[in-house]
C-alpha positions in Angstrom: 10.3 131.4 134.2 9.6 134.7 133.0 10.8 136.3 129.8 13.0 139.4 132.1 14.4 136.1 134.4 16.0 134.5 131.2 16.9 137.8 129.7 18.7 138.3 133.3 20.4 135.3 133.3 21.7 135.5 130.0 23.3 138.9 130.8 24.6 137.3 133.8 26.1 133.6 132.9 28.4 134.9 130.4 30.2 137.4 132.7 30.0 134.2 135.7 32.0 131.9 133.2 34.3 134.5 131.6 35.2 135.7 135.8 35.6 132.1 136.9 37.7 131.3 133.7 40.1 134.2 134.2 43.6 133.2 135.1 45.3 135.3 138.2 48.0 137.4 136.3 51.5 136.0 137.4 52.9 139.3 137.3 50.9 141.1 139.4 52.7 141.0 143.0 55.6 143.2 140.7 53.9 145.2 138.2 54.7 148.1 140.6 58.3 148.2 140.6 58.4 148.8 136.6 59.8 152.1 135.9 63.4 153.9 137.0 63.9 154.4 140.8 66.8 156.1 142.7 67.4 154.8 145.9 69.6 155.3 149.4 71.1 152.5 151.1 72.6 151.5 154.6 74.4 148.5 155.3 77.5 146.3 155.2 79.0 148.1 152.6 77.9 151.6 154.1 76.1 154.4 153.1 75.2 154.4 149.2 73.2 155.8 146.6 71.8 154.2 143.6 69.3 154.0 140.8 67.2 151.4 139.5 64.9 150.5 136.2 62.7 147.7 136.1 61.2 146.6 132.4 59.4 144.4 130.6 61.2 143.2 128.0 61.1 140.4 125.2 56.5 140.8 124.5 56.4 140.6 128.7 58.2 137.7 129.3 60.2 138.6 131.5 60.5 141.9 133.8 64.4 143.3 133.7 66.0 145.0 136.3 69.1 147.0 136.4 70.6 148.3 139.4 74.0 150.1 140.4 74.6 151.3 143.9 77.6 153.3 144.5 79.1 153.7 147.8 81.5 156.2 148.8 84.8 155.1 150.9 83.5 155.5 154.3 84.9 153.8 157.6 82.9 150.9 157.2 84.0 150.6 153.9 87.4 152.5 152.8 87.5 152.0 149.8 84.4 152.2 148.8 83.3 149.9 145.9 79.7 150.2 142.7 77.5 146.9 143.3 75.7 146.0 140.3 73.2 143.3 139.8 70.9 142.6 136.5 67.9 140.5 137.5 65.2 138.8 135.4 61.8 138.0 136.9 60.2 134.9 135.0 57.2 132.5 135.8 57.6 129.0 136.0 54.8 127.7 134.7 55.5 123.7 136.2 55.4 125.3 140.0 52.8 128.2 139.4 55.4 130.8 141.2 57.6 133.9 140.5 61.3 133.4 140.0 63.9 135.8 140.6 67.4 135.1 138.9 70.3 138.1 139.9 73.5 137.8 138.3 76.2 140.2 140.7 79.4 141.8 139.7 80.8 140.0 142.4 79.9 136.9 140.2 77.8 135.6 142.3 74.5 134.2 140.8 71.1 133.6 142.9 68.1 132.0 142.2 65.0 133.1 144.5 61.5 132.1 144.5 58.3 133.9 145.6 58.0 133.1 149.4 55.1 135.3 150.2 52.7 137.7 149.3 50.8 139.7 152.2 47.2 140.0 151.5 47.0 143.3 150.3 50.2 142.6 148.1 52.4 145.2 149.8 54.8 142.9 151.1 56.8 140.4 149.1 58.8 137.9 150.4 61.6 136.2 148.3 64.0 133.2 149.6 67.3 131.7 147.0 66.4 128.5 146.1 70.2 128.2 144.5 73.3 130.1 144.6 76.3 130.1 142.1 79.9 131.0 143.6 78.5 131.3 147.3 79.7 129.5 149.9 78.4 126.5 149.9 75.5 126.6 152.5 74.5 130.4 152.3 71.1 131.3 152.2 69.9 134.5 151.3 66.5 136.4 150.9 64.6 139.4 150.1 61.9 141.7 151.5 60.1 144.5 149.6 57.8 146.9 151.3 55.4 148.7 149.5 55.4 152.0 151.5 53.6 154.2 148.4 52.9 154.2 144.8 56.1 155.6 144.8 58.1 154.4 147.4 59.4 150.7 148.4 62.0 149.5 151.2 63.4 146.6 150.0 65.9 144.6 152.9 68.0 141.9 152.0 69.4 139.1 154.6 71.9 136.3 154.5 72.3 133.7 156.6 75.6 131.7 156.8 75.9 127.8 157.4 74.6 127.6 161.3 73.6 130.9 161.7 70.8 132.9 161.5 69.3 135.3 159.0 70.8 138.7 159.4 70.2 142.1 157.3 72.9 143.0 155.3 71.7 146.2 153.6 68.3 147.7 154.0 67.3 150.7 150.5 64.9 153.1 150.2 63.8 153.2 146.5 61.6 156.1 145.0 60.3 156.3 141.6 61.6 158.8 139.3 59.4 161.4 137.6 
């Protein structure tokens, strides 16, 4: 073995061990939704408008989001009502996954887990795993769509006792700037 072959493999087997001992970072399928978003939505409820911050918060431990959506009294809706939700995205270590928990001003609190990831990361699917004041049997889950780096379409389904999955509201998010 030549001096410049040993010289080439020292360079090399350090940067081999440190790539294969590199843990996948946990947050990376949502690192892009951090930041403040105003969004549109159509749905159930109606038309609304809405705005939206994601954050890390507590050293990164957790990624915060805070959303309102307003929606004006419409037919569809004729009173018209604010939906608010506060979510916290966590990674359980034990299962190696993502883990959505929303608490609703309706009181209702879900518990989703990360379904799937498309290869090139732009589409997330999240399923609840456990609901709080549902009824008993419902089954709800999330789809975000990465359209841009600033732009996602997130649609979210429920699916009652017997029934199949159907959309419930469908929002178009941009990031502020």
């Amino acid at each position: 073995m030549t001096l410049k072959t040993i010289a080439i493999l020292l360079l090399i087997f350090p940067m081999a061990i440190a790539q294969t001992g590199e843990k996948p970072d946990p947050w990376q399928p949502v690192k892009y939704f951090e930041g403040s978003w105003t969004g549109t939505s159509t749905g159930k409820a109606g038309e609304g408008q809405g705005e939206r911050v994601y954050e890390f918060i507590m050293n990164g431990a957790y990624l915060y989001c805070r959303n309102s959506m307003t929606f004006a009294p419409q037919e569809k809706n004729p009173k018209g009502e604010t939906h608010e939700d506060w979510g916290f995205f966590s990674h359980d270590n034990a299962r190696n996954m993502l883990v959505m928990r929303q608490f609703n001003i309706e009181r209702f609190i879900n518990r989703y887990t990360l379904d799937s990831l498309s290869n090139d990361g732009k589409t997330i699917h999240m399923n609840s795993e456990e609901s709080e004041n549902a009824p008993r049997g419902l089954r709800a889950r999330y789809k975000f769509e990465i359209k841009s780096d600033d732009e996602f379409i997130e649609t979210f389904e429920l699916g009652f006792p017997d029934k199949e999955f159907s959309c419930w509201m469908t929002n178009t998010w941009r990031r502020k700037r």
